[in-house]
MILUMZA-940155 format. One line per 5 residues: number of its first residue (from 0); their letters; for each residue x, y, z of N, C-alpha, C. Coordinates in nm, 3 decimals. Each point is the difference from the previous one (the first is absolute). Layout:
NUM> A> X:Y:Z:X:Y:Z:X:Y:Z ~ ...
END
This chain:
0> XXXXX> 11.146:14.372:20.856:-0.076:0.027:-0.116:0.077:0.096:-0.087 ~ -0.069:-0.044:-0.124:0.123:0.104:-0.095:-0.063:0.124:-0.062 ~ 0.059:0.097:-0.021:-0.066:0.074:-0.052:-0.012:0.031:-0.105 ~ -0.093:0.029:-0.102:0.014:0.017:-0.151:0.092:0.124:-0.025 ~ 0.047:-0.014:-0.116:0.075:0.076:-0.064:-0.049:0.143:-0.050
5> XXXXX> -0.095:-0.013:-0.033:-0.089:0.095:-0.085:-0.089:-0.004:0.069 ~ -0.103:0.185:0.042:-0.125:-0.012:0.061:-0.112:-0.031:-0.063 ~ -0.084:-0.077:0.030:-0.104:-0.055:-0.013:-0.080:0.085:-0.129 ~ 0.019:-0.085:-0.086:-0.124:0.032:-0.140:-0.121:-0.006:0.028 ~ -0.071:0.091:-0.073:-0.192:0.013:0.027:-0.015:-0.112:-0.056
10> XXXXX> 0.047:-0.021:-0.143:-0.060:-0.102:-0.081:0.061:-0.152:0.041 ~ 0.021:-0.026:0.067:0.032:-0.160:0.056:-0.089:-0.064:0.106 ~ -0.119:0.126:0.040:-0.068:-0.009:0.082:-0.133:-0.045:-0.067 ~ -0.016:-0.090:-0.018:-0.143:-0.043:-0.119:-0.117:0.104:0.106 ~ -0.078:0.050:-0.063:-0.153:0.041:0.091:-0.118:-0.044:-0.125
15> XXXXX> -0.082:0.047:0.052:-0.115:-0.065:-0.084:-0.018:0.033:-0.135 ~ 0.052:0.132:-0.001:-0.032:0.073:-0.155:0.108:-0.076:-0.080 ~ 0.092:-0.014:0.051:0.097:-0.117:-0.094:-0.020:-0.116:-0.031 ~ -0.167:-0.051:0.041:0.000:-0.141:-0.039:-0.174:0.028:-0.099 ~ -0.009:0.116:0.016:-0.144:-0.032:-0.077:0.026:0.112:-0.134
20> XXXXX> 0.158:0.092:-0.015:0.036:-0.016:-0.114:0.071:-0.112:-0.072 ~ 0.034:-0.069:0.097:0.108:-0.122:-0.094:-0.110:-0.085:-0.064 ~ -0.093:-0.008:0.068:-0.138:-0.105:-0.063:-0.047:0.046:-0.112 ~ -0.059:0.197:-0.018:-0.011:0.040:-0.100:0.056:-0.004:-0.078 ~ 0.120:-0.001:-0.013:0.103:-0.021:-0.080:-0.009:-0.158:-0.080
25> XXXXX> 0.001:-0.059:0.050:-0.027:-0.156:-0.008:-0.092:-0.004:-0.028 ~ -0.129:0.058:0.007:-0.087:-0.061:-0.067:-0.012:0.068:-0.132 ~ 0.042:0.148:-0.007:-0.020:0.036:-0.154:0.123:-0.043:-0.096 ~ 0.103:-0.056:0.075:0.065:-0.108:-0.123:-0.064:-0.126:-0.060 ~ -0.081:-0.056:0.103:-0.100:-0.089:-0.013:-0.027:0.017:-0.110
30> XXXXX> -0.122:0.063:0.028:-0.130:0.040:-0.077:0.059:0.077:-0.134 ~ 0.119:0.095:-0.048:0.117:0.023:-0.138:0.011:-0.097:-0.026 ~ 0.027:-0.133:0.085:0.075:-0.114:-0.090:-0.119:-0.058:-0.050 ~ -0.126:-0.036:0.040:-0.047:-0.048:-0.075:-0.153:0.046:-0.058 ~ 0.025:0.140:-0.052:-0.025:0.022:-0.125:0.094:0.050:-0.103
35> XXXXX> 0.121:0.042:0.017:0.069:0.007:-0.085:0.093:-0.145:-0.035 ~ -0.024:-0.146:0.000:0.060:-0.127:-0.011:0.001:-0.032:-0.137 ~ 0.125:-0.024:-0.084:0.005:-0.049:-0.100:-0.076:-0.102:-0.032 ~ -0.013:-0.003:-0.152:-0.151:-0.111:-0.049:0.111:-0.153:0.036 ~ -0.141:-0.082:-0.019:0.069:-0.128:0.009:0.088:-0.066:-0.106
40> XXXXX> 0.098:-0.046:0.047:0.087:-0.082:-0.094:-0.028:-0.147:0.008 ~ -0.007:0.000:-0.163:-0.048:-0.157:-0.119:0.074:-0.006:-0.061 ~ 0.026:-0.152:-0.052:0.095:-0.020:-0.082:-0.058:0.027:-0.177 ~ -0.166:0.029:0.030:-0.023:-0.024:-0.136:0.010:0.208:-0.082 ~ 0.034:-0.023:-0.096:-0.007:0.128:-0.070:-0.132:0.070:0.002
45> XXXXX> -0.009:0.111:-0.028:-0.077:0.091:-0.014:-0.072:0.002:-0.139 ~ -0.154:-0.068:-0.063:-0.034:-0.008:-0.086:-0.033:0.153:-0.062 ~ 0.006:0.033:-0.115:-0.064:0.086:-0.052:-0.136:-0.053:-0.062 ~ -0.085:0.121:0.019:-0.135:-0.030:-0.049:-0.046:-0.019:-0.161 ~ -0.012:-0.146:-0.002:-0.030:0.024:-0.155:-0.177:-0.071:-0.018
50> XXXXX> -0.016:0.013:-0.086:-0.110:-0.049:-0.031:0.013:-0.127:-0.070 ~ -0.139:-0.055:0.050:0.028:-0.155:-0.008:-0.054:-0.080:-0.135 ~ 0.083:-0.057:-0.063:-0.083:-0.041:-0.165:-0.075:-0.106:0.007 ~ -0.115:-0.010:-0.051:-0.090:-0.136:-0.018:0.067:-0.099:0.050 ~ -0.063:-0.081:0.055:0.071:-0.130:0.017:-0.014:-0.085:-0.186
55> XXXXX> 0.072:-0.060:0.013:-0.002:-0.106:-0.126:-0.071:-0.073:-0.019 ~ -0.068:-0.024:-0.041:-0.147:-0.134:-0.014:0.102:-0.145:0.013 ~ -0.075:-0.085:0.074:0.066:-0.110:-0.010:-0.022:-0.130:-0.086 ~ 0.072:-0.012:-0.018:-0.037:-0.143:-0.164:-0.062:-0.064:0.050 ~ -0.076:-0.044:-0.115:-0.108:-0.118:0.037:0.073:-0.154:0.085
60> XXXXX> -0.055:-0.016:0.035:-0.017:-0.137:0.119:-0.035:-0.130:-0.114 ~ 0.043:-0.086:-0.080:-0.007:-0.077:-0.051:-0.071:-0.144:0.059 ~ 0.032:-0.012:0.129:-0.142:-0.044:0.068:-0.094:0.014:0.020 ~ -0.070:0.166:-0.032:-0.149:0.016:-0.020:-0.047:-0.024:-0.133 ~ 0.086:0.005:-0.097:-0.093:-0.027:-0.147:-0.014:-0.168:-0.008
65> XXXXX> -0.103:0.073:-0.148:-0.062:-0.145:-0.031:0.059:-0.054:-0.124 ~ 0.096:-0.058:-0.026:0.114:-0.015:-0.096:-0.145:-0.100:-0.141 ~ 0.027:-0.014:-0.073:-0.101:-0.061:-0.135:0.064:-0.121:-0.006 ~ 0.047:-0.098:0.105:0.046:-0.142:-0.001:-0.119:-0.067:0.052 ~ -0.001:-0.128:-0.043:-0.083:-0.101:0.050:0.056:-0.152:0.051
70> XXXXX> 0.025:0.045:0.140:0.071:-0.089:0.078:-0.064:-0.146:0.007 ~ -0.125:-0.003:0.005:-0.115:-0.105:0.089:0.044:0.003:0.092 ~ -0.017:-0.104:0.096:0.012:0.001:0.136:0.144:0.016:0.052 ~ 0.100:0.030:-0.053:0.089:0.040:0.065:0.015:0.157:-0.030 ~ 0.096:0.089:0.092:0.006:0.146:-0.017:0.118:0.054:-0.079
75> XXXXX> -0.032:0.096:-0.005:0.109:0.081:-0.085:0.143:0.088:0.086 ~ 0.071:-0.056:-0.052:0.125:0.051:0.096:0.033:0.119:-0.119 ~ 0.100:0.061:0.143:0.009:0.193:-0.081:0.182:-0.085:-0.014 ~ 0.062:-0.062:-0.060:0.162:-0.018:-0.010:0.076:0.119:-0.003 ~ 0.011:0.084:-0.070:0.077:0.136:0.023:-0.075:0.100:-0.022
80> XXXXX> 0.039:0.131:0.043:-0.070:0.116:-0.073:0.065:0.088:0.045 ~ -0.007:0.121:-0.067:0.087:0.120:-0.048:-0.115:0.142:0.024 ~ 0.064:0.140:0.016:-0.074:0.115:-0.018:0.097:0.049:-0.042 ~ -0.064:0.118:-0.047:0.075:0.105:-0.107:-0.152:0.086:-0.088 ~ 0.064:0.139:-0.043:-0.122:0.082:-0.057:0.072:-0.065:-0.155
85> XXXXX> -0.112:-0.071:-0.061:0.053:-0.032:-0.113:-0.061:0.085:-0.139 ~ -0.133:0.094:0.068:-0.017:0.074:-0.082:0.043:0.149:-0.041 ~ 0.037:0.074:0.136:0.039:0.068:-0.006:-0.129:0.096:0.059 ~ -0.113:-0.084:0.079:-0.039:0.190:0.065:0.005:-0.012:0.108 ~ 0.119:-0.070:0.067:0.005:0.047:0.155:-0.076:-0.081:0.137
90> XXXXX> -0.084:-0.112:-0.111:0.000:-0.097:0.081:0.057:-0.105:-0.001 ~ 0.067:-0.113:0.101:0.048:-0.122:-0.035:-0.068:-0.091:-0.032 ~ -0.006:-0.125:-0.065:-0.068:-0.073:-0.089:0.098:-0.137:0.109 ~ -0.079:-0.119:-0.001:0.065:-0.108:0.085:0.016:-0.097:-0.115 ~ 0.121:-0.088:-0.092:-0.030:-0.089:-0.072:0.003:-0.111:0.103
95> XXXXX> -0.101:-0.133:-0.007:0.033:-0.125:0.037:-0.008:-0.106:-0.073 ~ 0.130:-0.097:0.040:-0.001:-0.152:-0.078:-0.101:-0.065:0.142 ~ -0.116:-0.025:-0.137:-0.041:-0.207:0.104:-0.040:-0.069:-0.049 ~ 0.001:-0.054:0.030:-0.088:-0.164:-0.061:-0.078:-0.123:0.096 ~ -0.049:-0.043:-0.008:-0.054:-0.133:0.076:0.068:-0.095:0.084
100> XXXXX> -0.045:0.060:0.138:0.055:-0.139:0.117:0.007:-0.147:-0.042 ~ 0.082:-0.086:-0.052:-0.001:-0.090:-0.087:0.081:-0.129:0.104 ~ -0.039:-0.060:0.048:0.041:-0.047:0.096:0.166:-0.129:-0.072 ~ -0.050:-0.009:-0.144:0.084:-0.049:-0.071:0.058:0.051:-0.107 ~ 0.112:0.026:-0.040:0.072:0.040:-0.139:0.017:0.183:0.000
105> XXXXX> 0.048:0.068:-0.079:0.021:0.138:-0.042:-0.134:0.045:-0.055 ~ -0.135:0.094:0.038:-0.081:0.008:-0.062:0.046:0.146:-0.057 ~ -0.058:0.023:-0.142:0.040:0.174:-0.100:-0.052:0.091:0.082 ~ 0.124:0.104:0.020:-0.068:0.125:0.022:-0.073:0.090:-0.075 ~ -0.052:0.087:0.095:-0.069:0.081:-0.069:0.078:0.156:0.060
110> XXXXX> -0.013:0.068:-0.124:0.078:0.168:0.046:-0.101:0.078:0.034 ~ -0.007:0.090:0.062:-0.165:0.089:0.020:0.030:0.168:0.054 ~ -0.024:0.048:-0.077:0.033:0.143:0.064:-0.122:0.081:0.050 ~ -0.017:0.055:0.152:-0.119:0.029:0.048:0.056:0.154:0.054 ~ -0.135:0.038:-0.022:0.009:0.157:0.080:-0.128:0.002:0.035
115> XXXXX> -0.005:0.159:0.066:-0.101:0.009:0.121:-0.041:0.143:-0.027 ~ -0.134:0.030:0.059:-0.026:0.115:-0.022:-0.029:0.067:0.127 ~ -0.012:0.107:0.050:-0.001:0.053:0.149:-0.169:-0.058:0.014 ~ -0.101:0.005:-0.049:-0.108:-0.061:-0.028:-0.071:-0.152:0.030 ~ 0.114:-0.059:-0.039:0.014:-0.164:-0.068:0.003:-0.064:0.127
120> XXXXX> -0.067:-0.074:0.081:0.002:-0.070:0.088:0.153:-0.133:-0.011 ~ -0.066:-0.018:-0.108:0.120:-0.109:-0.017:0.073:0.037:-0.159 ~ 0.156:-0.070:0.059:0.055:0.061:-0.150:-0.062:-0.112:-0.144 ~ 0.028:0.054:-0.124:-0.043:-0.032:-0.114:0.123:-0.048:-0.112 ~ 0.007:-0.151:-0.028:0.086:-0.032:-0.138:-0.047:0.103:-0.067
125> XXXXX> 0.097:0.036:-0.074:0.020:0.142:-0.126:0.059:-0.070:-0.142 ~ 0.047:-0.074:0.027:0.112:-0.120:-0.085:0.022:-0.129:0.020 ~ 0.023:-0.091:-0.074:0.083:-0.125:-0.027:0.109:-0.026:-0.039 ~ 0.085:0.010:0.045:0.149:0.011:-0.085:0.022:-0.166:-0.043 ~ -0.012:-0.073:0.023:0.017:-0.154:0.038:-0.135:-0.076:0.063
130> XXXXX> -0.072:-0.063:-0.133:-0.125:-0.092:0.000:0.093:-0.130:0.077 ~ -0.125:-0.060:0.103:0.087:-0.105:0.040:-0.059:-0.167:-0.091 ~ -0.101:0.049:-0.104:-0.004:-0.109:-0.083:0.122:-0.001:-0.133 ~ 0.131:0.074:0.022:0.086:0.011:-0.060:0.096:-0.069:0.016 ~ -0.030:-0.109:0.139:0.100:-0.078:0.057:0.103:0.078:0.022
135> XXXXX> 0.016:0.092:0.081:0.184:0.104:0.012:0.022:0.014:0.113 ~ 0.123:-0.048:0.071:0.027:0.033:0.126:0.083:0.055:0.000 ~ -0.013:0.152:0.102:0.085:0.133:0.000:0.112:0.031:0.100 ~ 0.077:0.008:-0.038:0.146:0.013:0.076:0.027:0.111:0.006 ~ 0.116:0.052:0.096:0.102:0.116:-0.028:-0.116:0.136:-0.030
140> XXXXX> -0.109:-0.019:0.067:-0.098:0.129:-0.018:0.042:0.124:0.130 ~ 0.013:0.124:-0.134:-0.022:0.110:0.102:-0.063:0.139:-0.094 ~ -0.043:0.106:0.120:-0.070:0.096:-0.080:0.136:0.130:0.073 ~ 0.001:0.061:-0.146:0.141:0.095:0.038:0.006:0.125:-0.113 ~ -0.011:0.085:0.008:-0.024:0.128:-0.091:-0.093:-0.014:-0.129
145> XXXXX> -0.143:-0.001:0.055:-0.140:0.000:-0.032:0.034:-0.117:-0.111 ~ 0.061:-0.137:0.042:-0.014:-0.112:-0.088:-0.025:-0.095:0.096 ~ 0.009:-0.156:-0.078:-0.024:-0.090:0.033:0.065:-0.106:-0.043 ~ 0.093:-0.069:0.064:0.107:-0.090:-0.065:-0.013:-0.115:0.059 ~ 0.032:-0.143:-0.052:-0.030:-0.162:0.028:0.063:-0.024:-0.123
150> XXXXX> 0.013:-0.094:0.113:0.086:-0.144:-0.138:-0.136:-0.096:0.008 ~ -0.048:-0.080:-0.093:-0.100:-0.069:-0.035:0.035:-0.157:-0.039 ~ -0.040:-0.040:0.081:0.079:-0.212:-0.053:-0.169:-0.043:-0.068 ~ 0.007:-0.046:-0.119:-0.141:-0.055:-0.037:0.092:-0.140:-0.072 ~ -0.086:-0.065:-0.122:-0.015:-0.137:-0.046:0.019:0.065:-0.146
155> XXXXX> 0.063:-0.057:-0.099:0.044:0.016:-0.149:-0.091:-0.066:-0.068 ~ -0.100:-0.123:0.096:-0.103:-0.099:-0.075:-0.113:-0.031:0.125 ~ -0.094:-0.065:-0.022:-0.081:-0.033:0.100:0.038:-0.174:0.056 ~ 0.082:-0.043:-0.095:0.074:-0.130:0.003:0.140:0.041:0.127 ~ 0.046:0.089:0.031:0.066:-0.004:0.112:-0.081:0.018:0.132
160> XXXXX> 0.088:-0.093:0.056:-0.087:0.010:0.159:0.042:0.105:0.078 ~ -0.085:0.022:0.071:-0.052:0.119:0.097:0.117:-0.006:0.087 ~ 0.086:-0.067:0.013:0.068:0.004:0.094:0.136:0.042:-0.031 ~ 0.071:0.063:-0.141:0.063:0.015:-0.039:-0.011:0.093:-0.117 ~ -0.033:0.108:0.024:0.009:0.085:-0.131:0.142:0.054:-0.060
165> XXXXX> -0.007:0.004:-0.137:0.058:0.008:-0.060:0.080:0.114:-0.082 ~ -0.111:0.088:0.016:0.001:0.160:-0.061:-0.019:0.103:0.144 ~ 0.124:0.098:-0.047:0.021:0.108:0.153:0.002:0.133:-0.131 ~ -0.040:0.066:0.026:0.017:0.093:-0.010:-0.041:0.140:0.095 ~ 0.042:0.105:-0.074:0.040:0.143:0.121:-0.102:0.072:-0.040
170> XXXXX> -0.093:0.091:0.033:-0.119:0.075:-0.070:-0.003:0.147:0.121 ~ -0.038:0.077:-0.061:-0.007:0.148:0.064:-0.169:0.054:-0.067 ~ -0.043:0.055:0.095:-0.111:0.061:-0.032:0.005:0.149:0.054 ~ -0.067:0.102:-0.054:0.014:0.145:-0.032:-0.143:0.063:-0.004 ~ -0.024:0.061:0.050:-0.148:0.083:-0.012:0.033:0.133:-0.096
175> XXXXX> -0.054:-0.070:-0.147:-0.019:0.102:-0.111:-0.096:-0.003:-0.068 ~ -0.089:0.160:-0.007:-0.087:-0.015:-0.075:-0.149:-0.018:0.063 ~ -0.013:-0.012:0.133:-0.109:-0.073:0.058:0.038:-0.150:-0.011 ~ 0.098:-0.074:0.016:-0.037:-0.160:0.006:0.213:-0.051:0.071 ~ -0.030:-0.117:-0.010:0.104:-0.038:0.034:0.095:-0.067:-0.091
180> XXXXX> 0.075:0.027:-0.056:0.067:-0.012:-0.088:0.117:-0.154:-0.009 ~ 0.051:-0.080:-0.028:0.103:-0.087:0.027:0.096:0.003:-0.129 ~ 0.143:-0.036:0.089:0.076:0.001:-0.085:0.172:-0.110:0.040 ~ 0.035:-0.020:-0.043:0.124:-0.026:0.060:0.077:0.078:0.034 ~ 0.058:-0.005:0.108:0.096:0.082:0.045:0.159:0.003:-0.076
185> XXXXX> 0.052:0.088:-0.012:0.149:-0.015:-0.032:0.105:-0.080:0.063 ~ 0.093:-0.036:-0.094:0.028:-0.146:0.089:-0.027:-0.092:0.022 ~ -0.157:-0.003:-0.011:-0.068:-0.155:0.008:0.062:-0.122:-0.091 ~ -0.026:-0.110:0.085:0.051:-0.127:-0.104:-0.086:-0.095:0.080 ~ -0.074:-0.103:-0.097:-0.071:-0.120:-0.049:0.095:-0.103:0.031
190> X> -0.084:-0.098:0.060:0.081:-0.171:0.014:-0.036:-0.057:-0.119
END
């Protein structure tokens, strides 16, 4: 047997008090680590508190109004439609082209500008921009810095057929004054 080099250390001798400080020890790293634990990491940023603005009223639904066409037994299709505040107080205004489910030929649109009131169950025509006993079918429509722009194909006579109009022109409408205003746009050109 060999003999150690060095006489015998106290501390290599585990006894009991050396194991129920090592635990204390261990457990108050524990119990440091987790209440002092960094917050959780997200990828999302840190919002600042702001306050939240009205929501925006939402434009009228052109499928709840009651457009001033008289289909008979067939219905009224909504063909395009547009929003935009065309008056200027902050609510949006919905324009729509329609005209009559026509199972044959191009039937005239009609232009219709509707708004709504927080009140109003259903929204309300405000305007006619385009009678559809005007025979006019509307192209190239959009609503874009509180206007209203279309190109317009109608008939030069009631002797041309419906199936071929003859006269295009470009038209812009403007809310001045209380009403809706039309005009040609710049640039415009006539067939």
């Amino acid at each position: 047997m060999q003999h150690p080099a060095a006489p015998e250390l106290a501390h290599t001798t585990p006894r009991p008090i050396h194991w129920v400080a090592t635990a204390t020890a261990v457990s108050g790293a524990i119990a440091l680590a987790s209440v002092l634990h960094p917050a959780s990491a997200t990828a999302a940023q840190p919002q600042a508190e702001t306050k939240s603005a009205p929501a925006a009223p939402a434009p009228p639904d052109p499928a709840k109004a009651d457009f001033p066409l008289d289909c008979g037994p067939t219905k009224i299709l909504i063909v395009k439609q547009a929003t935009g505040d065309l008056d200027g107080d902050g609510r949006p205004e919905t324009v729509a082209v329609v005209h009559c489910d026509a199972s044959m030929g191009t039937p005239p649109d009609g232009v219709y500008v509707l708004t709504r009131t927080a009140d109003a169950p259903r929204p309300r025509v405000v305007a006619t921009l385009v009678n559809p006993k005007d025979r006019l079918t509307v192209t190239d429509f959009t609503v874009r810095d509180a206007s209203v722009t279309a190109t317009l194909l109608g008939y030069s006579s009631a002797d041309v057929p419906s199936c071929c109009p003859d006269v295009k022109s470009a038209v812009k409408w403007q809310w001045k004054g209380g009403a809706f205003i039309r005009s040609t746009p710049s640039g415009a050109q006539t067939m």
